[in-house]
Residue frames as a rotation matrix with the C-alpha (Angstrom) as fourth column:
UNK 1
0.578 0.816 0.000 0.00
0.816 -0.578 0.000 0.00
0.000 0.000 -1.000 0.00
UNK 2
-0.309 -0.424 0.851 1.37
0.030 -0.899 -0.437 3.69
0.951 -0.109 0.290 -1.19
UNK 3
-0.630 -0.394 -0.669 2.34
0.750 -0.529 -0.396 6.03
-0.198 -0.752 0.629 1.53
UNK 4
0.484 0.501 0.717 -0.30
0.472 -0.840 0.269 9.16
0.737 0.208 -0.643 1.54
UNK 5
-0.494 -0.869 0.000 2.76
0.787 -0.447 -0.426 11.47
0.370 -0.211 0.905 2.49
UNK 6
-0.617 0.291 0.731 0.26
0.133 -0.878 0.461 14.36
0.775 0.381 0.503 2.00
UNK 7
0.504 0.745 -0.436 -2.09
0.272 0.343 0.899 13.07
0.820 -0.572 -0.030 4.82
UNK 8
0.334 -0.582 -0.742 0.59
0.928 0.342 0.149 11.99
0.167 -0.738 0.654 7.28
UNK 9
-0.757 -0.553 0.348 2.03
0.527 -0.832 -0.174 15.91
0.386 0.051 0.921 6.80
UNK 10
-0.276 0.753 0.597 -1.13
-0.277 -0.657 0.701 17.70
0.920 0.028 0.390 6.87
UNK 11
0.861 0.484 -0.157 -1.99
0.006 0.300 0.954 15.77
0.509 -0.822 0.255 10.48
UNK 12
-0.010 -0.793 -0.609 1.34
0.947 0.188 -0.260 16.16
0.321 -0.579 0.749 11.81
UNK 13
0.779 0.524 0.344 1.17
0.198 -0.726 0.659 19.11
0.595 -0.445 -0.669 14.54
UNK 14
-0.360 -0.872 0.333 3.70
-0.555 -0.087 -0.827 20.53
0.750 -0.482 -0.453 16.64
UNK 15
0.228 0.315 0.921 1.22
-0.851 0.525 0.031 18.77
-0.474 -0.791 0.388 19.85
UNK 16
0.947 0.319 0.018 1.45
-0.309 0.928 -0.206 15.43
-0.082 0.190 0.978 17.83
UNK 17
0.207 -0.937 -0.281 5.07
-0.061 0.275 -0.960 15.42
0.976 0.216 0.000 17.12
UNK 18
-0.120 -0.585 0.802 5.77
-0.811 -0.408 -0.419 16.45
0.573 -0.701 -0.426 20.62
UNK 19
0.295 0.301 0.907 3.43
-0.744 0.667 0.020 13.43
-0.599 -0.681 0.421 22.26
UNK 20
0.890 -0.308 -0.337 5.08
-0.125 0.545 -0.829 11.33
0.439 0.780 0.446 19.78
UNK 21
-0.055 -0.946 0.319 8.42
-0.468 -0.258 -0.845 12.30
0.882 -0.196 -0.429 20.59
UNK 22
0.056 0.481 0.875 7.50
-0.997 -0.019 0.074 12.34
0.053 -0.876 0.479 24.55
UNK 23
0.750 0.659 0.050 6.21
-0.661 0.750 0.031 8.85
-0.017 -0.057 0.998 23.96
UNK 24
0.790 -0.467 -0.398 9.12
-0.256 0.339 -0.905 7.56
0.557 0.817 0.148 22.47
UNK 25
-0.580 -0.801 0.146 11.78
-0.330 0.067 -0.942 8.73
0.745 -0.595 -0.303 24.91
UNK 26
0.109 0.006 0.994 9.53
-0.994 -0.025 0.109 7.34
0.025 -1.000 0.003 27.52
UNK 27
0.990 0.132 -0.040 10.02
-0.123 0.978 0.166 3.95
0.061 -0.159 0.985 26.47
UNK 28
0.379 -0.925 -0.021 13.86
-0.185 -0.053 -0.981 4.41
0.907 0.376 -0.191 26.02
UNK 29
0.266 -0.208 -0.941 15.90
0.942 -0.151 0.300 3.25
-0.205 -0.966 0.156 29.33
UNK 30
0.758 0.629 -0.176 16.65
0.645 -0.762 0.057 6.77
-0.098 -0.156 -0.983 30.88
UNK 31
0.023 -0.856 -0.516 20.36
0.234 -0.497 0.836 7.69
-0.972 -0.140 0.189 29.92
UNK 32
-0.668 -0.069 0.741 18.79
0.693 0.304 0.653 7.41
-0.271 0.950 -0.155 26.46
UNK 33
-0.116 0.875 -0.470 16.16
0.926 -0.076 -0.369 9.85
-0.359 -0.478 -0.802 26.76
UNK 34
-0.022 -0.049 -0.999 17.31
0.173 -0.984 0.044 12.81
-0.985 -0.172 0.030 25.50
UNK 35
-0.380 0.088 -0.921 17.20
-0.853 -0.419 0.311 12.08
-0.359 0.904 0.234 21.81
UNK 36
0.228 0.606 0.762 14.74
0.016 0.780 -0.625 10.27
-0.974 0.155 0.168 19.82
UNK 37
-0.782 -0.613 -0.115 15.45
0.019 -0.207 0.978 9.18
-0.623 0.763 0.174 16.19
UNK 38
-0.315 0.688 -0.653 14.03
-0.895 -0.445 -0.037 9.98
-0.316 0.573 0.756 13.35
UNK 39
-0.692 0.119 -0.712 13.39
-0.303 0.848 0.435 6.29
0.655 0.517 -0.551 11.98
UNK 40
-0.933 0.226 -0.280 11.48
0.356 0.470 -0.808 6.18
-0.051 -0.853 -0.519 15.09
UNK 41
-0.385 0.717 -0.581 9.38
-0.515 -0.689 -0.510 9.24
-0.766 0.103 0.634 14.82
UNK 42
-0.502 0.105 -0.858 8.73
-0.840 0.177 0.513 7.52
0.205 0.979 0.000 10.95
UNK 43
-0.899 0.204 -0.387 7.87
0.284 0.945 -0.161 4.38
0.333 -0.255 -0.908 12.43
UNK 44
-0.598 0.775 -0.203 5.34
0.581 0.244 -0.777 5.51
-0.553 -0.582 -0.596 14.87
UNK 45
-0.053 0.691 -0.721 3.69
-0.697 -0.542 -0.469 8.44
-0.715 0.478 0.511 12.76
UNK 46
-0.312 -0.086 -0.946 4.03
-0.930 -0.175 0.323 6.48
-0.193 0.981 -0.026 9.24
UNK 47
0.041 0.421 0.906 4.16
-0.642 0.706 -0.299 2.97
-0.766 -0.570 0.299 10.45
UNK 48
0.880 -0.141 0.453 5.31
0.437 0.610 -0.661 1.53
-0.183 0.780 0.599 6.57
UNK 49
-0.025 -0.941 -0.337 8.70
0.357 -0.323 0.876 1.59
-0.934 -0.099 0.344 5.21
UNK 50
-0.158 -0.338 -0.928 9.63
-0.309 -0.875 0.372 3.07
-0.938 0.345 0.034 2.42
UNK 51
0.949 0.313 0.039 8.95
-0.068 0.326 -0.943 2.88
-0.308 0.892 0.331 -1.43
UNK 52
0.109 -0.889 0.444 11.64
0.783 0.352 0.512 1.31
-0.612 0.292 0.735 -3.03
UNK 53
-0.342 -0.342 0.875 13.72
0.728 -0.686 0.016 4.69
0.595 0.642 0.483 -5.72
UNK 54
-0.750 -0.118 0.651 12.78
0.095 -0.993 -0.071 8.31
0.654 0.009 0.756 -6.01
UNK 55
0.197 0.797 0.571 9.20
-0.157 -0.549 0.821 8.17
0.968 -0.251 0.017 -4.35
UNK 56
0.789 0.543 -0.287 10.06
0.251 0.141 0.958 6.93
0.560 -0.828 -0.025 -1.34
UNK 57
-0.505 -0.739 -0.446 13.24
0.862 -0.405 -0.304 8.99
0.044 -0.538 0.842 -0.92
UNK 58
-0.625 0.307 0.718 10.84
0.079 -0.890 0.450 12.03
0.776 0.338 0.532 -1.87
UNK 59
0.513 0.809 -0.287 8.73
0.113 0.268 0.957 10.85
0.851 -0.523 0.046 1.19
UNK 60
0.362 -0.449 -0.817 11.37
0.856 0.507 0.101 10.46
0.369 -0.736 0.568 3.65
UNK 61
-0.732 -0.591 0.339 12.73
0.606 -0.792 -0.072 13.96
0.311 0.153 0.938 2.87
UNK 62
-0.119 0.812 0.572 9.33
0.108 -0.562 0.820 15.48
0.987 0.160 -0.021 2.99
UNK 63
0.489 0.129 -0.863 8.83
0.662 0.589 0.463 13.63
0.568 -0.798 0.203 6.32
UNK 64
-0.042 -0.644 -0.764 12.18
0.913 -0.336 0.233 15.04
-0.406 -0.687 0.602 8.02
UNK 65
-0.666 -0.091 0.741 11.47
0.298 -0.942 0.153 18.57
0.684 0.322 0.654 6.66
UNK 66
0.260 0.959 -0.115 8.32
0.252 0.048 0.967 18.56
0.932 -0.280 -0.229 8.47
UNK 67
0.706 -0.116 -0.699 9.95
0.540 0.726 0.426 17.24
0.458 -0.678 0.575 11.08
UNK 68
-0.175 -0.975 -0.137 12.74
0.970 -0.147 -0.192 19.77
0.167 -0.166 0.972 11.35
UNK 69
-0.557 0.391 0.733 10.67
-0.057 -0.898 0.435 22.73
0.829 0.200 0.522 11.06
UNK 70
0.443 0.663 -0.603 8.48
0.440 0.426 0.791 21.19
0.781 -0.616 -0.103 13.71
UNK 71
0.342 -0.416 -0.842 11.04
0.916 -0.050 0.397 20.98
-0.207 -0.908 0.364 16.48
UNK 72
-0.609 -0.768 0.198 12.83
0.743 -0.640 -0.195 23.87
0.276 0.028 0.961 15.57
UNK 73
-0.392 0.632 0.669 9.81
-0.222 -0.771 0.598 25.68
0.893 0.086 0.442 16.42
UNK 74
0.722 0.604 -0.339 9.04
0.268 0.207 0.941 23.98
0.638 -0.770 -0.012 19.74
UNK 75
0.400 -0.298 0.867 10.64
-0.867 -0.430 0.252 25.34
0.298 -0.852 -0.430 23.04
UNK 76
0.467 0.098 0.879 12.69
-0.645 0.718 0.262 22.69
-0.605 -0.689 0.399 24.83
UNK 77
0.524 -0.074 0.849 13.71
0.520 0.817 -0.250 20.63
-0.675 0.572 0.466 21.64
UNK 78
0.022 -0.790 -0.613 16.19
-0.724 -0.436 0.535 20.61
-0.690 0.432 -0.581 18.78
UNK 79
0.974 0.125 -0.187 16.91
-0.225 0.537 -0.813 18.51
-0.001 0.834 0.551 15.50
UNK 80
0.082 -0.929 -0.360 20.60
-0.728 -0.303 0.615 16.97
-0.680 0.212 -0.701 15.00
UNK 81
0.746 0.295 -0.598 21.39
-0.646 0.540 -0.539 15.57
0.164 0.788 0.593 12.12
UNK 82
0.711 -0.200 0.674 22.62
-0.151 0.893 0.424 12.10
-0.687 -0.403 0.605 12.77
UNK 83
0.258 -0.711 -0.654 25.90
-0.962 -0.252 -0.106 10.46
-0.090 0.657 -0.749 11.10
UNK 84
0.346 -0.080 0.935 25.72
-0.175 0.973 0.148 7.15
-0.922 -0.215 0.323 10.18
């Protein structure tokens, strides 16, 4: 089943990301807590992996724009971009 990217954006909220987020690090043990990843955040909001090529890098990107604009706008929170 496609990804409706457009959906999943349009219903993403700075409150939903945050109780998302929130959620997340509370399951983490507690020296872990301070940063949730994004593959997570994707997981729980998106809950399917990616389309194999361009659309489902064009999703992922969308996604963590969202996402980056989000937090950067919330009080308390920050975005780093991971290096793996």
């Amino acid at each position: 089943m496609a990804i409706d990217m457009a959906r999943i954006l349009a219903e993403l909220t700075h409150d939903s990301l945050r109780h998302t987020i929130d959620r997340l690090a509370a399951d983490l043990p507690a020296e872990q807590r301070n940063s949730v990843m994004l593959n997570a955040i994707w997981d729980a909001l998106v809950g399917e992996e990616l389309e194999p090529g361009a659309r489902g890098w064009g999703d992922y990107l969308a996604f963590k724009r969202a996402v980056v604009q989000l937090v950067g706008e919330m009080a308390g929170m920050r975005f780093v971009e991971a290096d793996s």
